[in-house]
C-alpha positions as CSV (number, residue, x, y, z in Angstrom):
1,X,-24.2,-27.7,20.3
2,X,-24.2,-24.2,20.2
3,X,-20.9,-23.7,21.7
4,X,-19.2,-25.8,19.5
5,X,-20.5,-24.0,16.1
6,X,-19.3,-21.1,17.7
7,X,-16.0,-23.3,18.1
8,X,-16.0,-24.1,14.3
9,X,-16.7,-20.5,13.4
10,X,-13.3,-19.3,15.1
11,X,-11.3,-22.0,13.8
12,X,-12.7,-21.1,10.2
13,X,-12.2,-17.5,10.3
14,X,-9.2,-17.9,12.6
15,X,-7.1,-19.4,9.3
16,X,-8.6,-16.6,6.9
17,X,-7.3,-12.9,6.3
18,X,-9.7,-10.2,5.3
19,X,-10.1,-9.2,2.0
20,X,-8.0,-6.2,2.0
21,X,-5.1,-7.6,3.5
22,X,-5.5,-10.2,0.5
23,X,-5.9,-7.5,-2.5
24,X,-3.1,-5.9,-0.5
25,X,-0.4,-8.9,-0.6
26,X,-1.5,-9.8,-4.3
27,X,-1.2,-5.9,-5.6
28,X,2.6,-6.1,-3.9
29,X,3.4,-9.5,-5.3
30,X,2.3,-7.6,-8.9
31,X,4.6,-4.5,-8.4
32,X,7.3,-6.5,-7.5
33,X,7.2,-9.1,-10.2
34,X,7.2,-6.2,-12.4
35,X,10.6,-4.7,-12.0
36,X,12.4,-7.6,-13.6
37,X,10.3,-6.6,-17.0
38,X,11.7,-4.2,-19.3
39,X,9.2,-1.3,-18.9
40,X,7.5,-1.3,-22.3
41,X,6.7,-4.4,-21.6
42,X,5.2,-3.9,-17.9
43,X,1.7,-3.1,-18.3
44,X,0.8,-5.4,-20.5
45,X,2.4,-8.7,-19.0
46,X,0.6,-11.5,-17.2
47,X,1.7,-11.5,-13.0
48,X,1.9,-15.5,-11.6
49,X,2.5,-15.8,-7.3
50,X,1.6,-16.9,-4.2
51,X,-1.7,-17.5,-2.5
52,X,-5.2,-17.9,-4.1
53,X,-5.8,-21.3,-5.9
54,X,-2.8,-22.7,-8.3
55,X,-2.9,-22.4,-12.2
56,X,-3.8,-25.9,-13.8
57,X,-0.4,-27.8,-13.4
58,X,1.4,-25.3,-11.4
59,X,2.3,-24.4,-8.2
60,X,1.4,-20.6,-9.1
61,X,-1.7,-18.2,-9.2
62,X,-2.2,-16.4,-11.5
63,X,-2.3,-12.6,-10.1
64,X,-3.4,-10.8,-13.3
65,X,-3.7,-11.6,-16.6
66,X,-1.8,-10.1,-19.4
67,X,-2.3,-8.9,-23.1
68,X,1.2,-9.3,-24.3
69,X,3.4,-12.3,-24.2
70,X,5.4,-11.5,-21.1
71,X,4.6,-13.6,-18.4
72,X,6.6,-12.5,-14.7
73,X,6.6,-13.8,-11.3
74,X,6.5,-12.4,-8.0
75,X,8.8,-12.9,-5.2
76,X,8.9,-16.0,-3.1
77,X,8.4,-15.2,0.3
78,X,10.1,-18.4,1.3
79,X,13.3,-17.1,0.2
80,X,15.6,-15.0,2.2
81,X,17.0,-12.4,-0.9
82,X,14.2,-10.9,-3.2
83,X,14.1,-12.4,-6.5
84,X,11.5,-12.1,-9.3
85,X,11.7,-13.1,-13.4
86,X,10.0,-12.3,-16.2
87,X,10.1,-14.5,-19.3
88,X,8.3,-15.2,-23.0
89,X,5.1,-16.8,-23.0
90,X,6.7,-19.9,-25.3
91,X,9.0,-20.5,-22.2
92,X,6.2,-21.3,-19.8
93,X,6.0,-24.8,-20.4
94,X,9.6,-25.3,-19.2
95,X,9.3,-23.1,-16.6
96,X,6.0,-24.9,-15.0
97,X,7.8,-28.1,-15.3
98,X,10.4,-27.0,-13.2
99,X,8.6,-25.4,-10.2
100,X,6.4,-28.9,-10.2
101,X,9.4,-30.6,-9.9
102,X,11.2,-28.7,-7.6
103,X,7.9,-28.4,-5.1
104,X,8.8,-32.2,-5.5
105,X,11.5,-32.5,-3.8
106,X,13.8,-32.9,-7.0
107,X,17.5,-31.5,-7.0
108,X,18.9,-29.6,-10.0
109,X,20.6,-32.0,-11.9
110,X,16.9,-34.0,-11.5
111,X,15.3,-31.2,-13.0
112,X,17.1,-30.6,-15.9
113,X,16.8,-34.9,-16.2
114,X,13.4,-34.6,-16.3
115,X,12.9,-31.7,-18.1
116,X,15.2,-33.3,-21.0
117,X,13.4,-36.6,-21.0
118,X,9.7,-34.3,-21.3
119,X,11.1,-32.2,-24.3
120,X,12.7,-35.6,-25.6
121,X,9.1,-37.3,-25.1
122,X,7.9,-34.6,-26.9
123,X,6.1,-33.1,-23.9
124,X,7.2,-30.0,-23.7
125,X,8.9,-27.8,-26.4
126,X,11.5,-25.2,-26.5
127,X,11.0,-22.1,-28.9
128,X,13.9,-21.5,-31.2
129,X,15.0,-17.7,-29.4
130,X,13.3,-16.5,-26.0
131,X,14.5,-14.0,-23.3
132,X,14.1,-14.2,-19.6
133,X,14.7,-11.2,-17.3
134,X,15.5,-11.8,-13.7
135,X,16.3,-9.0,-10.9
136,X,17.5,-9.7,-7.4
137,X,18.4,-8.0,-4.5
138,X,19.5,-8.5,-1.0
139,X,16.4,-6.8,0.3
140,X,13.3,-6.5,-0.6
141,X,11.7,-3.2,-2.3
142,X,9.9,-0.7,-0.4
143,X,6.2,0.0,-2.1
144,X,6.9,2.1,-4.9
145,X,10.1,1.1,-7.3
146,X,14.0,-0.5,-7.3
147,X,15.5,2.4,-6.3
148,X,15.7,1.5,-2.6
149,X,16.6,-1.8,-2.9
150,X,20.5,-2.6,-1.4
151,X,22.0,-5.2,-3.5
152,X,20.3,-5.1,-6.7
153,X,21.5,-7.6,-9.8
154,X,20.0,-7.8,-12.9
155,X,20.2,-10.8,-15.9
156,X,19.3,-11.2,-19.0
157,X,19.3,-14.6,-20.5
158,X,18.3,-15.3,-24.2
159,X,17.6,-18.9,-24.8
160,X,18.9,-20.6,-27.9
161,X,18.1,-24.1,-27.6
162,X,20.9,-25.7,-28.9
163,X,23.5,-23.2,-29.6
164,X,27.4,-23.5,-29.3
165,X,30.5,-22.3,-28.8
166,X,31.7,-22.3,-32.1
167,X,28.4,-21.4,-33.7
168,X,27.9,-18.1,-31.4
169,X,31.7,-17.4,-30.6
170,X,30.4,-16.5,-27.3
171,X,32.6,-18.0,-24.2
172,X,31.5,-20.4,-21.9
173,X,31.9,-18.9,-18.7
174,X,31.7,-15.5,-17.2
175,X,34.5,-13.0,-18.8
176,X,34.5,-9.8,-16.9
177,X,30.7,-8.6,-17.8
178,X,30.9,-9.5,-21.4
179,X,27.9,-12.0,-22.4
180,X,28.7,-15.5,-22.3
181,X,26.9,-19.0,-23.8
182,X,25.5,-20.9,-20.5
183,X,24.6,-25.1,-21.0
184,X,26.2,-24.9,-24.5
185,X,25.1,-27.9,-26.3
186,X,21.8,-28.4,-24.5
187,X,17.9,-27.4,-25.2
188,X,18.1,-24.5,-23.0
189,X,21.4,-23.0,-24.0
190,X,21.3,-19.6,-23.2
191,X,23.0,-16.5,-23.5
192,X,24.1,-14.4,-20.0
193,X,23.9,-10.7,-19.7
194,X,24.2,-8.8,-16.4
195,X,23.6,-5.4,-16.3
């Protein structure tokens, strides 16, 4: 009997990782979700990522919390590049719709189905204007800013659920760095910056 708690005890703290390494991982996941924001807006925005126990409905944690209406999120560690976003609060509902429904197994274009037929069911919402920052990079950051990361690519894109063509005079495809109207037409038109 005794040997096998002792068993059980090894197995238990086998899977865990001390605190430190923990506060560690989660402080890195905050700095790096933070260089997509605009830095007026830094301090002040709420920091969803990986490990920990999921938000309500999500597939996130949530890392820190914010006082303004910025909400970013930290790098997957799944993926190969680095890539983190920042977007308005009033987006978050589309947003957590997504990432459920891609942790699903669902492609793109079943995404964007399902996403249309929540905000047609009345759901989910879309606000009338929003803006969503995104950074990424073919390497990841070293501790301490963007300035050593090889590869870097930053977007803007302002949402305008709804918006045209005609009605922006924007074009509808990339033209030479010049913002352009993405998903004209749809809930989550949007406009394209890169910097």
């Amino acid at each position: 009997m005794r040997r096998s708690i002792w068993i059980l005890i090894l197995i238990l703290l086998s899977g865990s990782v001390p605190v430190g390494a923990q506060q560690a991982g989660r402080e890195s996941q905050i700095e790096g979700a933070l260089l997509a924001a605009p830095e007026s807006l830094r301090e002040g925005a709420a920091v969803l990522g990986f490990g920990g126990t999921p938000r309500a409905d999500d597939v996130l944690t949530l890392l820190r919390a914010g006082t303004n209406e910025l909400v970013c999120l930290a790098d997957d560690p799944d993926r190969e590049d680095f890539h983190v976003a920042c977007y308005h609060s009033s987006l978050d509902p589309f947003m957590r719709l997504g990432r459920l429904l891609r942790a699903d197994g669902l492609d793109r274009a079943e995404v964007l189905e399902a996403r249309y037929a929540a905000l047609e069911a009345g759901e989910i919402s879309m606000p009338p204007a929003a803006t969503l920052y995104s950074l990424t990079a073919d390497s990841r950051p070293a501790p301490g800013g963007e300035q050593e990361v090889e590869g870097l690519r930053r977007l803007t894109a302002v949402y305008l659920p709804n918006a045209t063509l005609e009605e922006t005079g924007l074009p509808g495809r990339p033209a030479g760095g010049q913002p352009w109207l993405m998903q004209p037409g749809t809930p989550w038109a949007h406009i394209m910056i890169s910097h």
